[in-house]
PyMOL Python script that loads the backbone (N, CA, C, O; Angstrom):
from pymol import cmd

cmd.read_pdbstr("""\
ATOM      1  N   UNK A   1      -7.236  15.778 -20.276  1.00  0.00           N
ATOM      2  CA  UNK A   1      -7.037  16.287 -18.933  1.00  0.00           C
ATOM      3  C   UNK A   1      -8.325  16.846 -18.348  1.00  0.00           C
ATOM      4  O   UNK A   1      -8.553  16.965 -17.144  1.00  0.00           O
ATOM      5  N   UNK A   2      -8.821  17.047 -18.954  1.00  0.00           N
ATOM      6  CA  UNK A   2     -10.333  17.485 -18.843  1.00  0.00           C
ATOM      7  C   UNK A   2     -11.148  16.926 -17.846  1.00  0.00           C
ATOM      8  O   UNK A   2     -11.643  17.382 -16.815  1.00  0.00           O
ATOM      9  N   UNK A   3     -11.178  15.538 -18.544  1.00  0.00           N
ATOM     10  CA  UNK A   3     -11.597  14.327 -17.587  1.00  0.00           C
ATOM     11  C   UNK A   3     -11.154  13.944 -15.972  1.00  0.00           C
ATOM     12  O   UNK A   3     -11.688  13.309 -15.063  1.00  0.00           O
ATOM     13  N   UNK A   4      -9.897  14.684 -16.138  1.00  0.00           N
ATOM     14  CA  UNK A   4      -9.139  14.335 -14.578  1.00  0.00           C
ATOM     15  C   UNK A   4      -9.260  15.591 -14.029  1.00  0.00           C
ATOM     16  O   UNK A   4      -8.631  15.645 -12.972  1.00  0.00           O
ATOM     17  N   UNK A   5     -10.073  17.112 -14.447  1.00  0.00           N
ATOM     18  CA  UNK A   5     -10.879  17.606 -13.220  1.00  0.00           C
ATOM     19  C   UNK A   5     -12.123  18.043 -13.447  1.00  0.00           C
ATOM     20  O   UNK A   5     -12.470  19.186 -13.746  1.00  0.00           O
ATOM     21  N   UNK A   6     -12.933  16.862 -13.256  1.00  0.00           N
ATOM     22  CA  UNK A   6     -14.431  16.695 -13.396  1.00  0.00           C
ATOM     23  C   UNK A   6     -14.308  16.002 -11.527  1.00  0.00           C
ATOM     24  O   UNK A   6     -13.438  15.292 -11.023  1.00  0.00           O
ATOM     25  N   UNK A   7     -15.198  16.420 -11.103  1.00  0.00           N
ATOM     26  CA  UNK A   7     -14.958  16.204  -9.554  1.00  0.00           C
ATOM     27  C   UNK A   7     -16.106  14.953  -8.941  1.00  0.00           C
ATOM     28  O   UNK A   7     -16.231  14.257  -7.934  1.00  0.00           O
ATOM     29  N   UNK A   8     -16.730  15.158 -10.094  1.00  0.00           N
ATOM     30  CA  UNK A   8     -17.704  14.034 -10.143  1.00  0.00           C
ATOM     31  C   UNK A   8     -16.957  12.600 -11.177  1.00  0.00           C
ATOM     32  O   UNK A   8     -17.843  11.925 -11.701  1.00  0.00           O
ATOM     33  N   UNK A   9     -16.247  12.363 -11.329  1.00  0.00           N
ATOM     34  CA  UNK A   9     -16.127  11.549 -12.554  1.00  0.00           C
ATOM     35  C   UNK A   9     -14.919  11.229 -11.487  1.00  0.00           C
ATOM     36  O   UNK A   9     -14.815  10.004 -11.410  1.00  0.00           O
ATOM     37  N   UNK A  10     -14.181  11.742 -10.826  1.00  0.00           N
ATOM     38  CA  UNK A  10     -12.963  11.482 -10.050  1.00  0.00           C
ATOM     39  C   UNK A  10     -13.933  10.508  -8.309  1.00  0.00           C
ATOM     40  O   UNK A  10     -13.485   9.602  -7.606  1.00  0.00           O
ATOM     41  N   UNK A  11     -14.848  11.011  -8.245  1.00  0.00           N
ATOM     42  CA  UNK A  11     -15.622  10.632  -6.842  1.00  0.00           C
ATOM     43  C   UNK A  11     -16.390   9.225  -7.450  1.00  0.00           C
ATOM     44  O   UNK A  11     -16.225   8.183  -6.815  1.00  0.00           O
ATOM     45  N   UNK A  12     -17.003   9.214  -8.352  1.00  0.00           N
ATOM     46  CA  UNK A  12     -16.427   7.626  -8.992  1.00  0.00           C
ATOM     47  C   UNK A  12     -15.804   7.012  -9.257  1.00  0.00           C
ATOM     48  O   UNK A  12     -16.088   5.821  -9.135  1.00  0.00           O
ATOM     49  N   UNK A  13     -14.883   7.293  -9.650  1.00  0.00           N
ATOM     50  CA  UNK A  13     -13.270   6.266  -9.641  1.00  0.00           C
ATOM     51  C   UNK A  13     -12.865   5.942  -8.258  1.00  0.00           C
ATOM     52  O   UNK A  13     -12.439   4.844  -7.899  1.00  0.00           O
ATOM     53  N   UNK A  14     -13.044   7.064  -7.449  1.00  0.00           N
ATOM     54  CA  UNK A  14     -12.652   5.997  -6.073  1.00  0.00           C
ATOM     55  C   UNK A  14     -13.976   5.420  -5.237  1.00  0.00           C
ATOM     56  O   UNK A  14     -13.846   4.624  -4.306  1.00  0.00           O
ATOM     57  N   UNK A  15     -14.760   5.726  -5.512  1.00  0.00           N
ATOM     58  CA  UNK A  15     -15.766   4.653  -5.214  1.00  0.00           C
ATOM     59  C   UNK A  15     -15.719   3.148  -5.787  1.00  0.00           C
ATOM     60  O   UNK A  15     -15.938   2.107  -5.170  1.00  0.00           O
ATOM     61  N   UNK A  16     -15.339   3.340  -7.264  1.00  0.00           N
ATOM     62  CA  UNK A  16     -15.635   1.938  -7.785  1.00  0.00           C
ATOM     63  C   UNK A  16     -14.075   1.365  -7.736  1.00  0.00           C
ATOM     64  O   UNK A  16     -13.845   0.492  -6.899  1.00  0.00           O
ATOM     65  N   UNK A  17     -13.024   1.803  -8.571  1.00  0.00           N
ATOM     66  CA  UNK A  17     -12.101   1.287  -8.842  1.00  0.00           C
ATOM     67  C   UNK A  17     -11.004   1.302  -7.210  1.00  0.00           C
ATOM     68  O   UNK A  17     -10.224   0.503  -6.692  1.00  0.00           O
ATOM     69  N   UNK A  18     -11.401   2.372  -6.950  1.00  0.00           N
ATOM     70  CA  UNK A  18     -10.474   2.562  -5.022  1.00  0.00           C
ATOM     71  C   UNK A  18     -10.904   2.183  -4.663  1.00  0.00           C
ATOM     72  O   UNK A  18     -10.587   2.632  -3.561  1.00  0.00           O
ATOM     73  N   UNK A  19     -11.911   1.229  -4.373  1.00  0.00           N
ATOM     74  CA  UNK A  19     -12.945   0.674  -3.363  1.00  0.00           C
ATOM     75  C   UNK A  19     -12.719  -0.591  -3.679  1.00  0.00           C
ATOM     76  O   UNK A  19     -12.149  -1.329  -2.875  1.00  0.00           O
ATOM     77  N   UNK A  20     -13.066  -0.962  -4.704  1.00  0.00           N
ATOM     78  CA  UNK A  20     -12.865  -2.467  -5.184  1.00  0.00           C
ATOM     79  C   UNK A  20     -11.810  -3.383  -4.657  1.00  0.00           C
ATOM     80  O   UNK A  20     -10.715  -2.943  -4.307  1.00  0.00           O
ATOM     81  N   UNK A  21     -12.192  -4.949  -4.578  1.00  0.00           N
ATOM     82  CA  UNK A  21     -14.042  -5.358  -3.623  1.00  0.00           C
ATOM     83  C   UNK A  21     -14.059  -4.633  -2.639  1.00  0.00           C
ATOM     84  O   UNK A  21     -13.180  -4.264  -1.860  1.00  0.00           O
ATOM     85  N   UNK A  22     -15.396  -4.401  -2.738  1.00  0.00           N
ATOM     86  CA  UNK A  22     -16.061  -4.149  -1.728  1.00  0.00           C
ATOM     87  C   UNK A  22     -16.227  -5.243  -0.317  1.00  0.00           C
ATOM     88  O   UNK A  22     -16.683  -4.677   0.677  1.00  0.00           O
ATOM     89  N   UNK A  23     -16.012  -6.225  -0.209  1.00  0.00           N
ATOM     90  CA  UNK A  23     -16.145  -7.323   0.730  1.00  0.00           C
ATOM     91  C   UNK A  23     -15.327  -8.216   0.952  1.00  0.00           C
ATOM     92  O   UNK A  23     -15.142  -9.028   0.046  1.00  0.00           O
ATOM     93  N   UNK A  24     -14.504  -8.375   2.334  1.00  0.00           N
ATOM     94  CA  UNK A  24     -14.900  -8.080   3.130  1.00  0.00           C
ATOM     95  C   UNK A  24     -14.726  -6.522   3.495  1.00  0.00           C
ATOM     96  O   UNK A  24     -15.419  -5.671   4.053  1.00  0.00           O
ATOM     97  N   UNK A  25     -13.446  -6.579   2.898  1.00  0.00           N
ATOM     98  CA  UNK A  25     -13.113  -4.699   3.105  1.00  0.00           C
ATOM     99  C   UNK A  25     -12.606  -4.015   1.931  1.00  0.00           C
ATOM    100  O   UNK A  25     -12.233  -4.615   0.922  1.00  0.00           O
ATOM    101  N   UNK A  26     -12.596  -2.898   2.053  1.00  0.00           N
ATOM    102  CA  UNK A  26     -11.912  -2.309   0.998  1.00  0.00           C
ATOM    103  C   UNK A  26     -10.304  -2.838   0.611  1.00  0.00           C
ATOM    104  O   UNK A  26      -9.425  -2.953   1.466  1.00  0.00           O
ATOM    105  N   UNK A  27     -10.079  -3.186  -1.131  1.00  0.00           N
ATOM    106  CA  UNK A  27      -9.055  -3.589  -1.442  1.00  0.00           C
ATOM    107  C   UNK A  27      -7.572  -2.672  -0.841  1.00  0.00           C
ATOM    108  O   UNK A  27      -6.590  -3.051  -0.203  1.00  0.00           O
ATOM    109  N   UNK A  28      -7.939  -1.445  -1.345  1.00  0.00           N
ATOM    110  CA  UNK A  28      -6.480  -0.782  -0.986  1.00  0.00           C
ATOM    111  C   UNK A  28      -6.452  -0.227   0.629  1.00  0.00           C
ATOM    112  O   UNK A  28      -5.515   0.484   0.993  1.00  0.00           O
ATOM    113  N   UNK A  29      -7.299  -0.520   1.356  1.00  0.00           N
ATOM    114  CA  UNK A  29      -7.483  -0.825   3.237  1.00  0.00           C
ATOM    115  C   UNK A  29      -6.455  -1.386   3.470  1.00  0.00           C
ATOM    116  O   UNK A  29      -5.372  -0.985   3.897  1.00  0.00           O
ATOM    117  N   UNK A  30      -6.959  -2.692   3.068  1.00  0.00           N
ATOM    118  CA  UNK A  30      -6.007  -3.958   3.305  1.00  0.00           C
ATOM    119  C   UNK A  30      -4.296  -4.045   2.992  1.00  0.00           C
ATOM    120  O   UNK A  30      -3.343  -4.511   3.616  1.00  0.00           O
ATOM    121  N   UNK A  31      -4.465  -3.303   1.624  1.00  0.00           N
ATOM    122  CA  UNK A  31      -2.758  -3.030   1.425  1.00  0.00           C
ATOM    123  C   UNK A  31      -2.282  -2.087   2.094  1.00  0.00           C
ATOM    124  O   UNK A  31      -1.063  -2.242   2.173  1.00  0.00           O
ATOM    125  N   UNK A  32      -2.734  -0.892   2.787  1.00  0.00           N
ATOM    126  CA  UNK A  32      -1.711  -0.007   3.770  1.00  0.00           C
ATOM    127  C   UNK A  32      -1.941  -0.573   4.648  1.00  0.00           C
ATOM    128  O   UNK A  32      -0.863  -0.545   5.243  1.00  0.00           O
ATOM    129  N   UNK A  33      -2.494  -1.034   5.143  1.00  0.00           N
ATOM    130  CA  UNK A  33      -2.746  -1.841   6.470  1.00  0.00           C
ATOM    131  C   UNK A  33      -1.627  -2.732   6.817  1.00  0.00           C
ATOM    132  O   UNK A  33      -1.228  -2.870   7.973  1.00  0.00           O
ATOM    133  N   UNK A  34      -0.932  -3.572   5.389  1.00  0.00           N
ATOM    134  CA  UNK A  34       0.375  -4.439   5.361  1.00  0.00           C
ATOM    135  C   UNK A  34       1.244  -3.960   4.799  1.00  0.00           C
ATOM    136  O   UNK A  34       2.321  -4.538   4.657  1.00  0.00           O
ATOM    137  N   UNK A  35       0.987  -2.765   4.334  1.00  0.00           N
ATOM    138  CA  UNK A  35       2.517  -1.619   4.182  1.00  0.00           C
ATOM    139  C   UNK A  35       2.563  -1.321   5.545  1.00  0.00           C
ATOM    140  O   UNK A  35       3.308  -1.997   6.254  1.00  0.00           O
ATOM    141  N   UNK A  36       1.968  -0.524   5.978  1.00  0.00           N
ATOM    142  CA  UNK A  36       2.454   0.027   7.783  1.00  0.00           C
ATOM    143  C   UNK A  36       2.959  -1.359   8.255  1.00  0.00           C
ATOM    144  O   UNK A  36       4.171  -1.562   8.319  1.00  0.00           O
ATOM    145  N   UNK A  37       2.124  -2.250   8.564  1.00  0.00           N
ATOM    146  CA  UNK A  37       2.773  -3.422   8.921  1.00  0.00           C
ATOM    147  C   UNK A  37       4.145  -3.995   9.050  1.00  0.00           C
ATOM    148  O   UNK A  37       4.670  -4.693   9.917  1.00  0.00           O
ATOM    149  N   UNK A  38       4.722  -3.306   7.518  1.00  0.00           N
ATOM    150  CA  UNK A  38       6.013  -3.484   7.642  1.00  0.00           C
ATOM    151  C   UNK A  38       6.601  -4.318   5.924  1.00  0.00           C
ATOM    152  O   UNK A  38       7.598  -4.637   5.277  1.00  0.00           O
ATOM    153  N   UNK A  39       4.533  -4.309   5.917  1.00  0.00           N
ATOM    154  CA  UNK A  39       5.169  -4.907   4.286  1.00  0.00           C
ATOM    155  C   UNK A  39       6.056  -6.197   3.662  1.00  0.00           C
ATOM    156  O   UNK A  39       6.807  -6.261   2.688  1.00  0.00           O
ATOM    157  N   UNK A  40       5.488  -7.543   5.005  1.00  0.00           N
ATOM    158  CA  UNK A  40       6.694  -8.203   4.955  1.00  0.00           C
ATOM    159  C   UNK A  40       5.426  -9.390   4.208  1.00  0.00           C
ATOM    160  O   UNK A  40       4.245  -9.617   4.467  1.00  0.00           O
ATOM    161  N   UNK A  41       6.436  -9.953   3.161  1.00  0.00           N
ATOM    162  CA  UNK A  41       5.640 -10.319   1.867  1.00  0.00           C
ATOM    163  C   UNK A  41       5.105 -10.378   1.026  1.00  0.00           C
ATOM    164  O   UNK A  41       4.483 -11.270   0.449  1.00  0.00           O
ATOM    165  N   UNK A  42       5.354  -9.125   0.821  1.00  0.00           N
ATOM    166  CA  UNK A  42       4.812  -8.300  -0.179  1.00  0.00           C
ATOM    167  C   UNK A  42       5.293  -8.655  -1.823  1.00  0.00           C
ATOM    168  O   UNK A  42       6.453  -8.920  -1.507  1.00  0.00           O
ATOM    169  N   UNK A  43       5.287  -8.811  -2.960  1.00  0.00           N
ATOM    170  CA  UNK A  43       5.661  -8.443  -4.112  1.00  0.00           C
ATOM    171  C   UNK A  43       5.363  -7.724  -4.478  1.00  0.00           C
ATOM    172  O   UNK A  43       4.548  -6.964  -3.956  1.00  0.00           O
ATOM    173  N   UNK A  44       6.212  -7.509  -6.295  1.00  0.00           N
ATOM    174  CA  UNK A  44       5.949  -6.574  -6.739  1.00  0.00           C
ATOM    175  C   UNK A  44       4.207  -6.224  -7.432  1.00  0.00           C
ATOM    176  O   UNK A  44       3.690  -5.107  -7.421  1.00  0.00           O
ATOM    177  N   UNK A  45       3.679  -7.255  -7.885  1.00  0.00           N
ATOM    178  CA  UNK A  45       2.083  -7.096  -8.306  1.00  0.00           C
ATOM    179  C   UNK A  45       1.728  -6.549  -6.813  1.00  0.00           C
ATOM    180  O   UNK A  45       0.791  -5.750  -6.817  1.00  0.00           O
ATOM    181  N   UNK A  46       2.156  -6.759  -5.850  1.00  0.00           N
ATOM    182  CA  UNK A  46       1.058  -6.058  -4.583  1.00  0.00           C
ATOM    183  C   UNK A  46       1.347  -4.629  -4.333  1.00  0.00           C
ATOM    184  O   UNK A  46       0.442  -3.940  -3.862  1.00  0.00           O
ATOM    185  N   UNK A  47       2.914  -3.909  -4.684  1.00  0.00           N
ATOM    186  CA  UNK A  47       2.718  -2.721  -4.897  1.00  0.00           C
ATOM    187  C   UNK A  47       2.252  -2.130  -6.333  1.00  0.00           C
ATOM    188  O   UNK A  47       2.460  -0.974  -6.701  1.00  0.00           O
ATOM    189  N   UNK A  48       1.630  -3.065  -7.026  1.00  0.00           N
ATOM    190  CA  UNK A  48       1.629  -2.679  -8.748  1.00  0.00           C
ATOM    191  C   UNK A  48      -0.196  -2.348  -8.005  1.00  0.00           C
ATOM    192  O   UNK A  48      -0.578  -1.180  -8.079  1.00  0.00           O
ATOM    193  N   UNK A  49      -1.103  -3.323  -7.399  1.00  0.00           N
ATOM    194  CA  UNK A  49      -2.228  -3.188  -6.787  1.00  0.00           C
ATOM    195  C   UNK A  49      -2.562  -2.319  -6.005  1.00  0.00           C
ATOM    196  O   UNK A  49      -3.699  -1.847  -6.012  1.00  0.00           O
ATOM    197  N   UNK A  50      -1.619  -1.941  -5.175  1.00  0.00           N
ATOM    198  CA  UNK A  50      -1.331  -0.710  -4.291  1.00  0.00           C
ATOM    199  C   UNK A  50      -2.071   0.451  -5.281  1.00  0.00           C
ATOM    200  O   UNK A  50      -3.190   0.948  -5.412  1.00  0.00           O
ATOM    201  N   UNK A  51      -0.551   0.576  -5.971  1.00  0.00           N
ATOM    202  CA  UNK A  51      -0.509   1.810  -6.564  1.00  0.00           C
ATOM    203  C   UNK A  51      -2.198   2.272  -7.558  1.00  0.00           C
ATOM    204  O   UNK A  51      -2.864   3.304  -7.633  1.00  0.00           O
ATOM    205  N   UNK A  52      -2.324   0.926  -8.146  1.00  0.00           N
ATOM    206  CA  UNK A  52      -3.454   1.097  -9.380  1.00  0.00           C
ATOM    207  C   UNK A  52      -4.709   0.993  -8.255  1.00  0.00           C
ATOM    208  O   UNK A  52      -5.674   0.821  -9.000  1.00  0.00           O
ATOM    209  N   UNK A  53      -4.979   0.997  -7.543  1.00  0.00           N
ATOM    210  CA  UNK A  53      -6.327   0.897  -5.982  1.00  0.00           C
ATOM    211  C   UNK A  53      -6.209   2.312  -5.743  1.00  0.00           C
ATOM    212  O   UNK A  53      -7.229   2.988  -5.608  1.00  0.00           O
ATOM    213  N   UNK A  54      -4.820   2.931  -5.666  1.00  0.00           N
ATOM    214  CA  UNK A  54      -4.264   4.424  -4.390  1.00  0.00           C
ATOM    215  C   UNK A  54      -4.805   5.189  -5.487  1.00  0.00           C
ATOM    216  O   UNK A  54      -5.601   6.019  -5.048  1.00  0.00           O
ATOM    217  N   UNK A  55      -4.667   5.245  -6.959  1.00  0.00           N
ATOM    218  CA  UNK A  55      -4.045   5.921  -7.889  1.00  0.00           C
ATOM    219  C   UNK A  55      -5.971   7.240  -8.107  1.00  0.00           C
ATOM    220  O   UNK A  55      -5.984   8.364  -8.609  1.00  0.00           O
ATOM    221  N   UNK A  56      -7.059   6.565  -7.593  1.00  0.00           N
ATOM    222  CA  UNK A  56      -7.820   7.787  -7.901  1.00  0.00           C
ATOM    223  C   UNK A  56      -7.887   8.254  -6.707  1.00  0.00           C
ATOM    224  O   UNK A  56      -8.432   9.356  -6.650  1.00  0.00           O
ATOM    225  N   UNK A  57      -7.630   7.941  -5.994  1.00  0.00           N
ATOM    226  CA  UNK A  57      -7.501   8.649  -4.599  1.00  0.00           C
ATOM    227  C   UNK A  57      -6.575   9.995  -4.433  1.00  0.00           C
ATOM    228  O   UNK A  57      -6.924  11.074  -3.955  1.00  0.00           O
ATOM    229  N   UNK A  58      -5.005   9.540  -5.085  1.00  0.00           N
ATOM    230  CA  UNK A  58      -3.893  10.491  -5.518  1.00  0.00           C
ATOM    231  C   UNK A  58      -4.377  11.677  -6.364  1.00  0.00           C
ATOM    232  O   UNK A  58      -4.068  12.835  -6.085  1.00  0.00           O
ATOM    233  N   UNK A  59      -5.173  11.331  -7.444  1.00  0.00           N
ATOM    234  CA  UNK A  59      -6.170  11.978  -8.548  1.00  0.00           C
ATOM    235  C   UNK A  59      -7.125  13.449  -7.803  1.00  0.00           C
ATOM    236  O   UNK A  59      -7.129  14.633  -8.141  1.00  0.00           O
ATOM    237  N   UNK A  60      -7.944  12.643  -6.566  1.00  0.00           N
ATOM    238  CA  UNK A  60      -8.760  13.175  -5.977  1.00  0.00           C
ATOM    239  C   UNK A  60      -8.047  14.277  -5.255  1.00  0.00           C
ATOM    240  O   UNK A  60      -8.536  15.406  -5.233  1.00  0.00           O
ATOM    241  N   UNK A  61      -6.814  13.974  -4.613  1.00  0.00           N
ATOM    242  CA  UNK A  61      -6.311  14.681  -3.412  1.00  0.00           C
ATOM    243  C   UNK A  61      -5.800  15.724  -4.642  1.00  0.00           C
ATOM    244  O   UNK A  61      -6.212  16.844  -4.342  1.00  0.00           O
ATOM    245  N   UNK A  62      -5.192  15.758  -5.678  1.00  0.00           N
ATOM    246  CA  UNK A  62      -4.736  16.794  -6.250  1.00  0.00           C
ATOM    247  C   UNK A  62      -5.649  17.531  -7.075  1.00  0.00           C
ATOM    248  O   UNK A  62      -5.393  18.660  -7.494  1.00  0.00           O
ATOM    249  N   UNK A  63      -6.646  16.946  -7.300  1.00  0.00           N
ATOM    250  CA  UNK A  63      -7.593  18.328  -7.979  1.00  0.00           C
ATOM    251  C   UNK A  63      -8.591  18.961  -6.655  1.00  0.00           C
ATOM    252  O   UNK A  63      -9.524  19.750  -6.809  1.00  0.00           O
ATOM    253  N   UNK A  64      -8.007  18.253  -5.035  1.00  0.00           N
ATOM    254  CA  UNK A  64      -8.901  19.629  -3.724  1.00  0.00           C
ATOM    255  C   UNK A  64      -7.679  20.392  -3.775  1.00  0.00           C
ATOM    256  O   UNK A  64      -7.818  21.569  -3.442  1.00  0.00           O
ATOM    257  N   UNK A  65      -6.318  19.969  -4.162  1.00  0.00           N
ATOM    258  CA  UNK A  65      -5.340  21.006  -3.588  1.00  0.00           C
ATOM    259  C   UNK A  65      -5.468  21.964  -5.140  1.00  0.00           C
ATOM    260  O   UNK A  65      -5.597  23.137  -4.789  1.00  0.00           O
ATOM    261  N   UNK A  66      -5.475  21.878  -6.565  1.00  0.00           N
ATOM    262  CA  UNK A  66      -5.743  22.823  -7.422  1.00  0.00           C
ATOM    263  C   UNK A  66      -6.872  23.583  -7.087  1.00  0.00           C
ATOM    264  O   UNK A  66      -6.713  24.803  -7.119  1.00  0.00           O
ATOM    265  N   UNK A  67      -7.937  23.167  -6.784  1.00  0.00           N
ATOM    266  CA  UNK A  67      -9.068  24.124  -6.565  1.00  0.00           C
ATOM    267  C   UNK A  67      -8.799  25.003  -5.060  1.00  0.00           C
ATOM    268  O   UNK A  67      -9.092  26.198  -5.032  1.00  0.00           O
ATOM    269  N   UNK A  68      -8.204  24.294  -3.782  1.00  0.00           N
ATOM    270  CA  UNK A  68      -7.986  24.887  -2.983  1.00  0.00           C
ATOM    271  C   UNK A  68      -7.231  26.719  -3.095  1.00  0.00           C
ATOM    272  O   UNK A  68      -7.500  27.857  -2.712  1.00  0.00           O
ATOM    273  N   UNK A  69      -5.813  25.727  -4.156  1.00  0.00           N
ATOM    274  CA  UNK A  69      -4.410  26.599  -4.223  1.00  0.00           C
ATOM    275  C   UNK A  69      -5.053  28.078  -4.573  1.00  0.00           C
ATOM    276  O   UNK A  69      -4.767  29.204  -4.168  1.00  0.00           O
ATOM    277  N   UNK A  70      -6.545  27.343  -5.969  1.00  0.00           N
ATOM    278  CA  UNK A  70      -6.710  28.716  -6.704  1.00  0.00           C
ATOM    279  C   UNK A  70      -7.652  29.585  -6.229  1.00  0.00           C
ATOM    280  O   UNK A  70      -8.009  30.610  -6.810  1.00  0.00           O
ATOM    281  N   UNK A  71      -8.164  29.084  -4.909  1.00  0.00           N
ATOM    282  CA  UNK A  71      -9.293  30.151  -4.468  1.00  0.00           C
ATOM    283  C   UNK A  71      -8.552  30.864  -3.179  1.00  0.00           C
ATOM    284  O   UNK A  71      -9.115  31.718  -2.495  1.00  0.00           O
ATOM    285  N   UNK A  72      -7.298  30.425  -2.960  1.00  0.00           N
ATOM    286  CA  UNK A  72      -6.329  31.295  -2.039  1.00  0.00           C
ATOM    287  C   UNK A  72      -5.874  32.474  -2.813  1.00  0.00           C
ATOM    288  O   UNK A  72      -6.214  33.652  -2.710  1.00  0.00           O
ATOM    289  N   UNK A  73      -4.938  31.839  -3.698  1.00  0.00           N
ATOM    290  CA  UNK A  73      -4.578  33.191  -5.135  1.00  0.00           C
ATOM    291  C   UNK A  73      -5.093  34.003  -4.940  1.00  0.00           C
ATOM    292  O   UNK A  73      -4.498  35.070  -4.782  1.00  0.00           O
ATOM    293  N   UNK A  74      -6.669  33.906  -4.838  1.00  0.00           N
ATOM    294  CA  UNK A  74      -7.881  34.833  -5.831  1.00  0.00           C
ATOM    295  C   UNK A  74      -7.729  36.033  -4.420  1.00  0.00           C
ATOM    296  O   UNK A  74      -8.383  37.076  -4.424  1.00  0.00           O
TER     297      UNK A  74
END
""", "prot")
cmd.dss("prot")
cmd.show_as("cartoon", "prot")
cmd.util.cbc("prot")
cmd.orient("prot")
């Protein structure tokens, strides 16, 4: 768990693995882009891609809200 709040090690994962390809656009762009859409044709590998593209992003957003939560506490 260690590893998942290193804030640097998380800001690479979505650079490389959330980002990926890079060209023409970002991979997981493209999939909310055809979720809002309405998601029509979608399978299940495209929310399995979704999710594994979203998934350091999800990572990221919850170790600003732990560090946020704990400097409110304080």
């Amino acid at each position: 768990m260690k590893l998942l709040d290193n804030w640097k090690f998380l800001i690479i994962l979505c650079l490389t693995l959330g980002l990926a390809p890079f060209i023409p656009e970002p991979h997981v762009l493209g999939k909310i882009r055809w979720v809002l859409g309405g998601g029509k044709g979608m399978t299940g590998i495209d929310y399995f891609d979704l999710i594994l593209h979203g998934f350091p992003f999800i990572l990221l957003i919850r170790y600003l809200i732990i560090k946020i939560w704990g400097r409110i506490r304080k």
